[in-house]
C-alpha positions as CSV (number, residue, x, y, z in Angstrom):
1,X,-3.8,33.7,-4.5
2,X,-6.2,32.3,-1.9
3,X,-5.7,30.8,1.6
4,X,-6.6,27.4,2.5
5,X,-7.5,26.1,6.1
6,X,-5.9,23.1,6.6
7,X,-6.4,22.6,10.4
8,X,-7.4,19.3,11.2
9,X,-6.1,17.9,8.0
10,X,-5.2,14.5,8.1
11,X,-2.3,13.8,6.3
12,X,-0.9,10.8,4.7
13,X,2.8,10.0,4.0
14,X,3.7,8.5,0.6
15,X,3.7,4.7,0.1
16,X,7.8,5.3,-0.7
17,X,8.5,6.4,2.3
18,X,10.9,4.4,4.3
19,X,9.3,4.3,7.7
20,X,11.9,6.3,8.8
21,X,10.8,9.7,10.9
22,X,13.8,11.7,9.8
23,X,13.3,10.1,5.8
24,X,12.4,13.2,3.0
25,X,8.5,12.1,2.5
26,X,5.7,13.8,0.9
27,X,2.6,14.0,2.5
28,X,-0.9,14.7,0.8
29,X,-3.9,15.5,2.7
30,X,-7.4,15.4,0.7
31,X,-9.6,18.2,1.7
32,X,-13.0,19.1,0.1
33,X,-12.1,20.6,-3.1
34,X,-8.6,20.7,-2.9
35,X,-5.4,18.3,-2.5
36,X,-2.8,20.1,-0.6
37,X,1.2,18.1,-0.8
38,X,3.9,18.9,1.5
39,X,7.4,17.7,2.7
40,X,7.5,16.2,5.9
41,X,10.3,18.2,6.7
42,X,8.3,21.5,6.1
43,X,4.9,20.8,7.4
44,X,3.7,24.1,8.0
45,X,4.0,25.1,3.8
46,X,2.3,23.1,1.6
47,X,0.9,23.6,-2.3
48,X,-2.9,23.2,-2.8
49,X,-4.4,22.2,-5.6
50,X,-7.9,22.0,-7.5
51,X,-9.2,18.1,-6.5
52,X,-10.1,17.9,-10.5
53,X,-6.3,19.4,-11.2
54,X,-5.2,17.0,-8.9
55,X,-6.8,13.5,-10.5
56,X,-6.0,15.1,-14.1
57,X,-2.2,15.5,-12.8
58,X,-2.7,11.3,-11.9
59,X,-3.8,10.6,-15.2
60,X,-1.0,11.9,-16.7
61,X,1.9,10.3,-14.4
């Protein structure tokens, strides 16, 4: 397992999301070669994933 560095990520909240600061959201942030996902309510963990996992994962959903 590898370690990304997602300092300075800028992350965007789901379109579902109520507006709502203390709502359950999930946040993506779109790095270089990855797309890292989190819950709002746990920003410092997050799952990052291969950008070409990522767009085949959209395909499928």
């Amino acid at each position: 397992m590898s370690t990304v560095d997602m300092s300075g990520s800028r992350w965007r909240k789901s379109s579902f999301s109520s507006g709502n600061e203390n709502a359950e959201c999930v946040e993506l942030a779109v790095l270089r070669d990855v797309t890292a996902v989190r819950d709002s309510k746990n920003p410092v963990a997050a799952l990052a994933f291969p950008s070409t996992s990522w767009s085949a994962f959209l395909e499928r959903h």
